[in-house]
N, C-alpha and C positions, 0 to 999 in steps of 0.2 A: 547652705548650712545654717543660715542665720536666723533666727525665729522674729527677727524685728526689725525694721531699718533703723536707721539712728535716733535716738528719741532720747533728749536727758531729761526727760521732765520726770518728775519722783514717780515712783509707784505709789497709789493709793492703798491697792487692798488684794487681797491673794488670786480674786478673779482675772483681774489683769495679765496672771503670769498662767495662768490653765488660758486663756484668748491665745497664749500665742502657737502652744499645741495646736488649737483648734483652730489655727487662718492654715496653720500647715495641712490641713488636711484636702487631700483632691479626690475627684471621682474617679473611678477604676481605669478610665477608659485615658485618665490623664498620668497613670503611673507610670514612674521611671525608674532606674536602676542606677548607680555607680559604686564604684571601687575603688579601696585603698589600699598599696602597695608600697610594704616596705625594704628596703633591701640595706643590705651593709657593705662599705668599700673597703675595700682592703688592697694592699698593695701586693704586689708578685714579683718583683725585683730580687733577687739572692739574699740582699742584703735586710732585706725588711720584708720578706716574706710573709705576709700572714698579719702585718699590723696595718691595727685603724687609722682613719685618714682624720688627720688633724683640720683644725679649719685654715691655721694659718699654714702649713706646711707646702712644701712645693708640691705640684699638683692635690692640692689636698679639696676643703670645702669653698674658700673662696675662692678659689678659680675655677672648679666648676662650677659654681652659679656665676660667673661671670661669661663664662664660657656659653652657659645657655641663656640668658640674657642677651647677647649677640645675636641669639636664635628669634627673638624675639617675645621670649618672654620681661613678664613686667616686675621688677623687683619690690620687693618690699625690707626696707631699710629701718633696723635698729641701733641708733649710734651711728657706725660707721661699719656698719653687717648689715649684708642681707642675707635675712632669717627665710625668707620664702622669697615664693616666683609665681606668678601667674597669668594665663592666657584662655583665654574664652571659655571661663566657669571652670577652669582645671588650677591646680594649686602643687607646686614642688615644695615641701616644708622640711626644714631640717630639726630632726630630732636629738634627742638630749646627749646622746652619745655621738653623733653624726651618722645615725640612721637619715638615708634619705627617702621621703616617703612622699608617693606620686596621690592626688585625689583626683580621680577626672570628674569630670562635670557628668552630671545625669543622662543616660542616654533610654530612648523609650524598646530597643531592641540588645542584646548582646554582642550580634556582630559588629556593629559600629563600633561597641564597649571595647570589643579584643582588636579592634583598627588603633584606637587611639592608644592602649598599652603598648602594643608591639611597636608602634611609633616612638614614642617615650623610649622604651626598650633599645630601639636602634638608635637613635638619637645618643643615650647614656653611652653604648657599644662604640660609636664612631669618635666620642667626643673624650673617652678613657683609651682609645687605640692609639698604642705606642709608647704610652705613658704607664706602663706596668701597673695598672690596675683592673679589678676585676671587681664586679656588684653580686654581691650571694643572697642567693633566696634560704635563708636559716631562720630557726625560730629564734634562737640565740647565737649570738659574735663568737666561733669556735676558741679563738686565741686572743691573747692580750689578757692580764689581770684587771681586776675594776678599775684600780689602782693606774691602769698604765693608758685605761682609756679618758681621750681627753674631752672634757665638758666644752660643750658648745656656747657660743657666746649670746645666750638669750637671755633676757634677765627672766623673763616665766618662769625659766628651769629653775634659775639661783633660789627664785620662793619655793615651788616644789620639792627642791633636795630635804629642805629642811622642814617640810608641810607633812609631807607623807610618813607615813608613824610605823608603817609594815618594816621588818628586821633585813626583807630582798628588797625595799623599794628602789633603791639606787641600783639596782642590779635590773630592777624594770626599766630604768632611766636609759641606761646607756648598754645593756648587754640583750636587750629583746624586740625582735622583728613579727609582724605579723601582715595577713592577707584580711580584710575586710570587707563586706557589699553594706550598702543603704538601700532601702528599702519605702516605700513611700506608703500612706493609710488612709482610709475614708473618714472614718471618723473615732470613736476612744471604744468602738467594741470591736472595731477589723482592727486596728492598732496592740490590742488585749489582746485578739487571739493568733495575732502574728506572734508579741512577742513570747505568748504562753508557749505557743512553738520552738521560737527559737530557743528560749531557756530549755524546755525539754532534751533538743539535743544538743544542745552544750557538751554535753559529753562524748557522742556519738563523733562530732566534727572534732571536738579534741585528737580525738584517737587517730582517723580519719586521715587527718592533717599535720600528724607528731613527726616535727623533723628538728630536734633540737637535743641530740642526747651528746652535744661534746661541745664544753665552757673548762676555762684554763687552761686549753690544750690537753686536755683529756677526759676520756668518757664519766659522764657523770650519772648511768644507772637509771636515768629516764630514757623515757621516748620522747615526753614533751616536757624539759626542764622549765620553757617561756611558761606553761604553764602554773608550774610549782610555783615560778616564783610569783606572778600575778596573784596567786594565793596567799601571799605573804607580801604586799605591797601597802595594802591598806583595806583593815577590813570594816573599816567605815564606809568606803568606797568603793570599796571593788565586790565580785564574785556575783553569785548568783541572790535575787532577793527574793523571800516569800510571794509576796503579792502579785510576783507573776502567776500564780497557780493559785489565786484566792479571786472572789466574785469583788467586783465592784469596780466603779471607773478607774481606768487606766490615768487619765490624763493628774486626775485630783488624787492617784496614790501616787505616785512619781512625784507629784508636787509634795504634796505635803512629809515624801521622805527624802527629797532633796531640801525642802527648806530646814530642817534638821540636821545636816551637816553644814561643818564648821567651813565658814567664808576663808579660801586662800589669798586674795588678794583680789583688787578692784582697778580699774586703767583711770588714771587721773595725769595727763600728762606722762604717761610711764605706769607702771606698775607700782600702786603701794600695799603694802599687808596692814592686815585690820583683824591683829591680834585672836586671831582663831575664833571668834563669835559666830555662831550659826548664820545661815541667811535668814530666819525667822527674825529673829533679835537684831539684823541689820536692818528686814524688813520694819519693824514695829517701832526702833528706838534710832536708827541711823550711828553713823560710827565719826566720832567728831566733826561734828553739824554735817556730816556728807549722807546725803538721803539717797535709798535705792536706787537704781532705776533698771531695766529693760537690758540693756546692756550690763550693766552687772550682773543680771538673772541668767544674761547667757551666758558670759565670761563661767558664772558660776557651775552652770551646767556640763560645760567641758571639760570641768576638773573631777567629774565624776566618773567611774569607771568600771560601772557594771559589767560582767558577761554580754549582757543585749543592753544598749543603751537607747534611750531618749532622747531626741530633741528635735528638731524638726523634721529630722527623717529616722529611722529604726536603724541600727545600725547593729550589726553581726561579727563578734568582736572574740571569735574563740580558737581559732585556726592560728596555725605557725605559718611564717612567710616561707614559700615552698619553690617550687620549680614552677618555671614559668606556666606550663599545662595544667599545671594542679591549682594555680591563682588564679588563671582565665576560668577555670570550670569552678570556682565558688560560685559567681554571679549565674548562670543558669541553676545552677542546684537550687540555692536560695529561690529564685525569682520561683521553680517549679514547686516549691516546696509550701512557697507562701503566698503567691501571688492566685493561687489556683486554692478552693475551699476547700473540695473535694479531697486533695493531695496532702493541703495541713490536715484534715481532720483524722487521715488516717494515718499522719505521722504521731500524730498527741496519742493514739491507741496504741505505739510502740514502747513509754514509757510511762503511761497515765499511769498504772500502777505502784508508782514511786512516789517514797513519800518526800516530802522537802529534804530529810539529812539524808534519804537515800542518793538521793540527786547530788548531794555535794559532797559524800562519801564518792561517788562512781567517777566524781571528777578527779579526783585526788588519786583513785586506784587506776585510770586510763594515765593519766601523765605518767604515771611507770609503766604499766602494763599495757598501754595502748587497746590494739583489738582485742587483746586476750584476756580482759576483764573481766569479771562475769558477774550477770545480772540475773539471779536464779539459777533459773535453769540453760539460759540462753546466755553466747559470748558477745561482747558489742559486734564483733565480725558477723556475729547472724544476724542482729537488730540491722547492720552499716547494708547488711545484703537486701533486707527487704526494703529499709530507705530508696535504697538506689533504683531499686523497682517501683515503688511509690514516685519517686522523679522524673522518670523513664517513661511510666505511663500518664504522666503528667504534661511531659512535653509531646509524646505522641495526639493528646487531646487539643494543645494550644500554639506549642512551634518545634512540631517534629524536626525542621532543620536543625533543630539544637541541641540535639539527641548524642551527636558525635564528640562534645566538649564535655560530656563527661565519660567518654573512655577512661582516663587516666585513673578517674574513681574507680572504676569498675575493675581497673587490673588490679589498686592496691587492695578491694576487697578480694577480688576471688584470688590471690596469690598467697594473704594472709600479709601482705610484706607489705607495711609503711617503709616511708622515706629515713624516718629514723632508720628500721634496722637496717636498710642498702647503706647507712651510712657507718652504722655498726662493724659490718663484714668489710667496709672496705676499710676503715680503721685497725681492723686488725688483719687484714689481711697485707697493708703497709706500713705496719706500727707506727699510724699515724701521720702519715707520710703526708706535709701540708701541702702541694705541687699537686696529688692526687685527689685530697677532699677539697681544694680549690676548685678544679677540674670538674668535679663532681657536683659542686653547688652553683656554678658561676649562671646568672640568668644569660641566656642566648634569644634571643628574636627566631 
């Protein structure tokens, strides 16, 4: 993920930070694929039924990461926490609320990809067994107030809580899960018209993917709440931006509107904050006598949170954390979507008709309405139906084998039924009954 090895030598000049775009780039024949998966622990005991696993709590976060560390993974240590875990290019990170989220390392096919998740997956399964806990694929924590959910002990986060300016950002922090792929590019015009794609259907996959219609123990009237609230996070940072749908270099438009937002903080021994100045103005004037560098450019990069992000690899960031089936089958959809010209170019002919606020109008009306949107004349359920034939014949051209992972897609379209509403009817058909929507979410190998 990293755009640079370690280098604190200052940055000179804006070229410097488009180089490191441009070393990420590889030829077609060198693309790889991985994914990020996040889930939420919660307990199943009688008595605590339904809440978030503390870091220090028994069986809570520190003892599963120590627990897997045993396994062999390698910790990484803040204070007297570890924050993360890692083994052969794969990374266990714990998120703000104690979302645990898996990265695996790049793989050049997808069957390897869903080898090494379903591993992860049994591993999490054997190592929570008998310990009354359960991991759920939701886009949002069903139960617990924000209030009740406890802040992880990173210090990143402690700058973040109070960085991010959106009115839900704390409610991105600790109450939102998501499914992910990376994606790899040749160079700033495959790179443009991958992400020109994936912003495109930003909406489509919203919908697609909405499994998050029930935070504070009851139904909150979305399909995809994770999304609403991303939309109220930070709108310096976050959502969808022009310039994916506008001419010109990718690598020097990302740059130049990334160095434009305000610097969160820099690693100097720890983390310090550097008073909200842009990166430009840290770039050009340095922030008491501390001058740029490389690593701060990426640090910086991460704190950004586009719909489709940048940085060494593209990264696909619009999906609810789902059921295990439905997070395996992102990374072939994507890979068919994008990897293939043919396949993007006639996914871009499903919304090219849209104008920029059309696009961030339709996001906003799927996070309630899901497939039942409507885009003209057509509902996202009709646009999701020819996508998934656009995929289909996608992989019949390049790896037929891989045609079968995305069944899962193909029932939530033709049935009309996102994971949201199965989660709907069974809400009310238990008034809520948390033993049942556990049941219902919990990821299985």
């Amino acid at each position: 993920m990293s755009l640079s090895n370690f280098d604190s030598k200052p940055i000179e000049n804006k070229t410097e930070l488009l180089c490191g775009f441009e070393e990420a780039c590889k030829p077609k024949k060198e693309w790889l694929i991985g994914s990020e998966h996040e889930l939420f622990g919660v307990y199943t005991g009688e008595q605590s039924i339904g809440k978030a696993l503390g870091y220090e709590h028994e069986y809570g976060i520190r003892w599963l990461f120590k627990k897997i560390e045993m396994m062999g993974w390698t910790p990484i240590v803040e204070g007297a926490n570890t924050i993360e875990l890692c083994r052969n290019n794969a990374s266990i990170t714990l998120e703000p609320g104690g979302q645990i989220e898996l990265a695996t390392r790049p793989f050049s096919n997808v069957s390897d990809l869903t080898i090494s998740v379903n591993e992860y997956i049994d591993m999490l399964e054997r190592l929570s067994d008998g310990c009354d806990i359960a991991w759920l694929g939701s886009g949002t924590r069903p139960w617990d107030t924000l209030s009740e959910i406890p802040w992880m002990p990173k210090q990143r986060y402690e700058i973040m809580r109070e960085a991010l300016t959106g009115s839900l950002a704390h409610e991105m922090m600790k109450r939102t899960a998501t499914v992910q792929v990376s994606l790899d590019f040749s160079d700033a015009e495959d790179a443009k018209e991958k992400m020109k794609t994936t912003a495109g259907l930003v909406p489509l996959f919203t919908a697609l993917y909405a499994n998050s219609p029930v935070i504070d123990g009851q139904l909150n009237g979305y399909q995809s709440y994770r999304s609403h609230i991303w939309m109220n996070t930070d709108e310096n940072r976050c959502g969808l931006l022009p310039f994916f749908f506008e001419e010109g270099n990718l690598f020097e438009q990302y740059t130049e509107w990334a160095l434009d937002i305000s610097v969160m903080f820099i690693e100097r021994n720890g983390y310090k904050t550097i008073n909200n100045i842009s990166f430009r103005r840290f770039l050009n004037e340095g922030f008491e006598g501390i001058r740029a560098t490389k690593e701060d450019w990426e640090l910086h990069l991460s704190t950004l949170f586009p719909d489709v992000r940048l940085k060494r690899l593209i990264e696909v960031r619009a999906c609810d954390s789902n059921r295990l089936d439905m997070m395996l089958a992102l990374a072939p959809l994507c890979q068919s979507l994008l990897y293939d010209k043919t396949a993007r170019d006639d996914a871009n002919k499903l919304t090219e008709a849209l104008s920029f606020q059309d696009r961030v109008d339709l996001i906003k009306k799927v996070s309630r309405q899901g497939m039942n949107a409507r885009v003209g004349q057509y509902t996202v359920r009709d646009l999701l139906e020819q996508l998934l034939q656009i995929a289909s014949d996608s992989l019949m051209r390049t790896n037929p084998q891989e045609i079968s992972y995305l069944a899962p897609l193909k029932e939530v379209v033709m049935f009309g039924r996102t994971h949201a509403d199965e989660i709907i009817a069974l809400w009310n058909q238990t008034n809520g009954n948390k033993q049942a929507l556990i049941k219902h979410l919990a990821i299985h190998q």
